[in-house]
C-alpha positions as CSV (number, residue, x, y, z in Angstrom):
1,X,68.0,105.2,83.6
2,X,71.3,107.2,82.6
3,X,73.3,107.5,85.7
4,X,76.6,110.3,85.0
5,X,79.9,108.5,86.2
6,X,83.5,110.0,86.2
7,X,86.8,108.3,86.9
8,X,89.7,110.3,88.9
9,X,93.0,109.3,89.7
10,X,93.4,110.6,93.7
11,X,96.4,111.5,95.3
12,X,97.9,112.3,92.1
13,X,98.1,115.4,90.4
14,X,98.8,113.8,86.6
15,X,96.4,111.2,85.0
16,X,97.2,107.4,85.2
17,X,98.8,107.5,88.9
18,X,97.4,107.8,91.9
19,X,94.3,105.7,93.2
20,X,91.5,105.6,90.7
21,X,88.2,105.8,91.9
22,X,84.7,105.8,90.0
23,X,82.0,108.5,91.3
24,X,78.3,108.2,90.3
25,X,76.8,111.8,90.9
26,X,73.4,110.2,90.4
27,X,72.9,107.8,92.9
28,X,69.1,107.8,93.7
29,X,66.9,105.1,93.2
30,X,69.4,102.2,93.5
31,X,69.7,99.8,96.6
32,X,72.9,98.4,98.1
33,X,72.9,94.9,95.9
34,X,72.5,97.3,92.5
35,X,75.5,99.4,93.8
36,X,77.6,96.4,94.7
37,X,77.0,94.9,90.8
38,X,78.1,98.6,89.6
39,X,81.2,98.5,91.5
40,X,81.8,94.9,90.6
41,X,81.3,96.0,87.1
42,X,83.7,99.3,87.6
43,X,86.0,96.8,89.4
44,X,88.6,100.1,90.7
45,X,89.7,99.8,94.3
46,X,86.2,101.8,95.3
47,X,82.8,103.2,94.2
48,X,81.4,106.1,95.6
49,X,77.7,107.0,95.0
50,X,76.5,110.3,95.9
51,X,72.8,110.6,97.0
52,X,70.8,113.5,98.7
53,X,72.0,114.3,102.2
54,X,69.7,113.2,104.8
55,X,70.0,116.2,107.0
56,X,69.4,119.0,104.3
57,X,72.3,121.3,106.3
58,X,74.7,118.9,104.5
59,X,76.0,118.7,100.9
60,X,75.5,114.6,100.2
61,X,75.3,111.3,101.6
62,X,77.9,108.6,100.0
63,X,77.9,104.8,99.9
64,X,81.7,103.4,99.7
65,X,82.1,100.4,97.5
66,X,84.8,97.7,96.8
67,X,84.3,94.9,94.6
68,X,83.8,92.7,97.0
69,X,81.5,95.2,100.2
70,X,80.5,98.1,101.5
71,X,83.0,100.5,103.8
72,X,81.9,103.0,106.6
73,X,84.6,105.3,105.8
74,X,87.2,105.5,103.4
75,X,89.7,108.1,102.4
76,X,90.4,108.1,98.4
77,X,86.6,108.1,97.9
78,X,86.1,110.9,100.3
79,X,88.4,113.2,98.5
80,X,88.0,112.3,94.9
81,X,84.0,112.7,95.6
82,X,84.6,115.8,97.1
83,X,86.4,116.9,93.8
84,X,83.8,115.2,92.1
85,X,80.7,117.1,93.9
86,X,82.4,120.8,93.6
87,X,83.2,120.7,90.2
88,X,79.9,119.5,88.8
89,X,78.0,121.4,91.2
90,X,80.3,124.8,91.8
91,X,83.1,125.3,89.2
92,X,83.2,129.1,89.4
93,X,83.3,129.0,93.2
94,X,86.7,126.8,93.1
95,X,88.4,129.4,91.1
96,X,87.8,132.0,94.1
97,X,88.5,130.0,96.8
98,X,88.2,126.8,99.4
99,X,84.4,125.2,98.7
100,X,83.5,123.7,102.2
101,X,81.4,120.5,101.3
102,X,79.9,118.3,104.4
103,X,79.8,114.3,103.3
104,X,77.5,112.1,105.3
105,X,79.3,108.9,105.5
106,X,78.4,105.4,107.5
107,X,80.9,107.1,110.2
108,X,79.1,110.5,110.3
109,X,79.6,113.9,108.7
110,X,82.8,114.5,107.2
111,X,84.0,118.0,106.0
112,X,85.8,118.6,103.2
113,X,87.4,121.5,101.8
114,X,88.3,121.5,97.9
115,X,90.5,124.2,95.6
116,X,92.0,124.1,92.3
117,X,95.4,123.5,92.3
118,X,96.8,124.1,88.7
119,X,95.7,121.5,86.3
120,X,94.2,119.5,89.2
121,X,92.6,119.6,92.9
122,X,93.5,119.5,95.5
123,X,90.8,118.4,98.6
124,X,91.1,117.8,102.8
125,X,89.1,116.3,105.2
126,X,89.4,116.3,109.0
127,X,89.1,113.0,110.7
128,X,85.9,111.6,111.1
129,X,87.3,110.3,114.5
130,X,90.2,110.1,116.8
131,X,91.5,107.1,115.7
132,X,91.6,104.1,118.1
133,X,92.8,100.4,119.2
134,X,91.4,97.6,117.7
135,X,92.0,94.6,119.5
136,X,93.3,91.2,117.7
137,X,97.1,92.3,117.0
138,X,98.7,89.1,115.5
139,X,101.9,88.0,116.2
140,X,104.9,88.7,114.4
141,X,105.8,85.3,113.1
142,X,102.0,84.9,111.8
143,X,102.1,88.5,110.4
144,X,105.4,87.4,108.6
145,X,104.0,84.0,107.0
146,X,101.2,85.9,106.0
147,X,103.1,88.3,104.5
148,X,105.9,86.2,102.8
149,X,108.4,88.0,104.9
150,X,110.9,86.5,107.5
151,X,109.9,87.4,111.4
152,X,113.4,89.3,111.2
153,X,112.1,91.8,108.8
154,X,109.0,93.1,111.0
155,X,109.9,95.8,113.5
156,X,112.1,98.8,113.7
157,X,112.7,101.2,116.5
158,X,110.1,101.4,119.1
159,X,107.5,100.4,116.3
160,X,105.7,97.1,116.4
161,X,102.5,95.9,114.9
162,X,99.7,97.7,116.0
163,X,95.8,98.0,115.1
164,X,93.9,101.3,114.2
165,X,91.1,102.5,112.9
166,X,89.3,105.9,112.1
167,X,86.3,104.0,111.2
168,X,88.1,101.9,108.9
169,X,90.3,99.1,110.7
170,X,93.7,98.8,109.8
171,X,96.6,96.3,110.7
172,X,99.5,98.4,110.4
173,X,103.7,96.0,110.5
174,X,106.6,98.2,110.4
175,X,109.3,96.8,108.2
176,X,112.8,97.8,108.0
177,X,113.6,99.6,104.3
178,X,112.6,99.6,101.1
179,X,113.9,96.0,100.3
180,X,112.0,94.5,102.9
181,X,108.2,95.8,101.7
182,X,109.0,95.2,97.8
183,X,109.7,92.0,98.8
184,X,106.2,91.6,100.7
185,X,104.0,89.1,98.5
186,X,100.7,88.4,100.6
187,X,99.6,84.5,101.2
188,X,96.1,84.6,100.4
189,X,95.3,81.4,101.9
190,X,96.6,82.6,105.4
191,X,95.8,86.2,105.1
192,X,92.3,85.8,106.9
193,X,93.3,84.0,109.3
194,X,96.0,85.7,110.2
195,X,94.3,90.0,109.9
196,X,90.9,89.3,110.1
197,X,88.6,91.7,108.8
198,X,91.3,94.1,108.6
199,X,93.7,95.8,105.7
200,X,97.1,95.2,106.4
201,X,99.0,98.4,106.1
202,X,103.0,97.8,105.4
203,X,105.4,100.5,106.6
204,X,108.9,102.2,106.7
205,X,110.8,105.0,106.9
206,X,113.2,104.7,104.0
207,X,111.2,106.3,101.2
208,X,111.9,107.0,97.5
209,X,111.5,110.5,97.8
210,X,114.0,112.4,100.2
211,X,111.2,115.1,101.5
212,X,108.6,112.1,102.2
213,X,108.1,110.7,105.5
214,X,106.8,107.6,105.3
215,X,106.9,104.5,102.8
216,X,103.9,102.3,102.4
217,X,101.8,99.4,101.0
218,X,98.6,98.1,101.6
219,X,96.7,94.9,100.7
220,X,93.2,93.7,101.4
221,X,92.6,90.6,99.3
222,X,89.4,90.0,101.7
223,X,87.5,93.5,100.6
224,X,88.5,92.3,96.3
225,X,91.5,94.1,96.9
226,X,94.9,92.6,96.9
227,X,96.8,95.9,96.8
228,X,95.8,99.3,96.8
229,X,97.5,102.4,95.3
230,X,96.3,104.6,98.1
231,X,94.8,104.0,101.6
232,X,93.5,107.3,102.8
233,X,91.5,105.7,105.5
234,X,94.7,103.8,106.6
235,X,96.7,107.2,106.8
236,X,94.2,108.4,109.2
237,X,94.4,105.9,111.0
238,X,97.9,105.7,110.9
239,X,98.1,109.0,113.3
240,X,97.7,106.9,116.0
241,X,100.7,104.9,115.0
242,X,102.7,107.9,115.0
243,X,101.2,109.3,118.2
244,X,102.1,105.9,120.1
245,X,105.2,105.2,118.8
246,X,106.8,108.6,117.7
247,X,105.7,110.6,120.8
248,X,105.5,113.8,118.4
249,X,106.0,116.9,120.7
250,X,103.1,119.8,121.1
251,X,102.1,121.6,118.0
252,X,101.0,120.7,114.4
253,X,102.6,118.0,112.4
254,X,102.6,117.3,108.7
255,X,104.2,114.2,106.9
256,X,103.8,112.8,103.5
257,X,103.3,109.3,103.0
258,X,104.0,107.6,99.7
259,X,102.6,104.6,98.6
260,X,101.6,102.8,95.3
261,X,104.7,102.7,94.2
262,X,105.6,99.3,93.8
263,X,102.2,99.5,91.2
264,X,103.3,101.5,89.4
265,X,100.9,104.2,90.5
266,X,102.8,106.5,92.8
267,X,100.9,108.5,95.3
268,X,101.5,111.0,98.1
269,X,98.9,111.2,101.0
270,X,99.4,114.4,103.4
271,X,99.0,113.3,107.0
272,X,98.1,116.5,109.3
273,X,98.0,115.3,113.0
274,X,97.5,118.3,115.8
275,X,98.8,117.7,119.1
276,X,98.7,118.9,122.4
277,X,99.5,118.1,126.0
278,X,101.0,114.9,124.3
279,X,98.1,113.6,122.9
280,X,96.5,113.6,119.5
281,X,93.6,116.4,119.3
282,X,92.9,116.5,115.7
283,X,93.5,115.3,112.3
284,X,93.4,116.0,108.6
285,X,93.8,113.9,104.9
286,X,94.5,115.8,102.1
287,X,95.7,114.9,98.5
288,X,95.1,116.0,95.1
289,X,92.9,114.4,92.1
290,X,92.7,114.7,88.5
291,X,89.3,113.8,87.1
292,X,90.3,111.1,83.8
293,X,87.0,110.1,82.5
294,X,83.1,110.6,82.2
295,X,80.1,109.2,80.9
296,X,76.5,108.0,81.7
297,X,75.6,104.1,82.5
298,X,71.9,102.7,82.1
299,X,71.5,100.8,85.3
């Protein structure tokens, strides 16, 4: 059967940068070991595939792949599907306006709003969930070893490792500058050991852009990833890092974070976090996409 397949590059708004992801609009028919081989075959950070929603109220179901599993929730194939969805299914409608679409996902419904924004789009999504602890936080010399760093380098201000997830668990080491996480160069033979199931999400505050917040890498060699240009999920997730250890007062709070630099691919992730009586109420992903390529595969 001819299956239709496009390529976008997600938080990006020009081709070759960004995160590239693979969507396959027609999804039907094929079960989890036939999706796995496709996004083996595809080999990009993740596969989406975009099947009929199970509650008819919502726009699609998805199934998140990396080469090497499945994922519950992740945030690069949530917005460049989105994109994806909308322009094949509503292309008029995004010159008017925000499209609302509704995405089932492994963690639940997750809406998503999508415009044009120039020559790309640009697409949002409120957290699927508050995110939360995970427990399992190694210690700084493992992390370090792991990491090739020194234990010196982890740590800045009141930050200190920490786990989070959104659906999506993350391990997230603060670092001190820009020097520090270039020099990062992952041990794969400790790496389980040491994170677990986990990505490990790299952080500082210098940043290569003055009106960016937040500089970061992040590697997964256990999901067939050993970096990754974009983490969406891990910026979600990430709010809960900046709730703990930035205290951010009242109100509504937007950062950048930049990440996929060191790649080559540079990419900017838009971090909304809502708070109120100190805690974190609500969250929101955004980022723009350019779709690259298209085509049909007979699978």
């Amino acid at each position: 059967m001819n299956r239709r397949f496009f390529t976008l590059d997600v938080f990006t708004d020009r081709p070759l940068a960004g995160n590239p992801l693979a969507v396959v609009l027609d999804g039907f028919g094929l079960d989890s070991a036939r999706m796995q081989s496709i996004a083996r075959e595809f080999n990009l950070s993740e596969t989406t595939f975009v099947l009929d929603p199970r509650d008819p109220v919502n726009t699609a179901a998805l199934r998140i792949f990396t080469p090497a599993r499945e994922l519950p929730f992740a945030g690069h194939p949530t917005i460049g599907s989105a994109v994806m969805i909308a322009v094949a299914r509503a292309p008029e409608m995004l010159g008017r306006g925000d499209l609302q679409i509704v995405l089932e996902e492994q963690v639940g419904p997750v809406r998503c709003s999508v415009r044009r924004k120039g020559n790309a789009y640009f697409a949002s999504f409120g957290l699927p969930a508050l995110p939360f602890t995970v427990p399992g936080v190694p210690g700084a010399a493992e992390a370090a070893a792991a990491l090739g760093l020194l234990v010196s380098d982890i740590g800045f201000d009141r930050h200190r490792i920490a786990r989070y997830s959104c659906g999506t668990p993350y391990t997230f080491v603060p670092v001190a500058g820009l020097e520090t996480i270039a020099r990062a160069a992952p041990d794969l033979a400790r790496f389980r050991d040491v994170f677990d199931e986990t990505g490990v999400f790299l952080y500082t505050r210098e940043t290569k852009g003055a009106e960016n917040a937040v500089h970061a890498r992040m590697f997964a060699p256990q999901f067939g990833i050993i970096e990754d240009p974009a983490t969406g999920s891990a910026a979600a997730a990430f709010a809960g890092v900046a709730q703990e250890f930035e205290a951010p007062e009242d109100g509504v709070h937007t950062i950048t974070i930049e990440q996929g630099f060191e790649m080559g691919r540079p990419s900017l992730i838009h971090l909304t976090m809502d708070v109120a009586a100190g805690r974190l109420t609500a969250g929101e992903i955004g980022g723009s996409s350019v779709i690259v390529s298209q085509g049909t595969m007979d699978v």
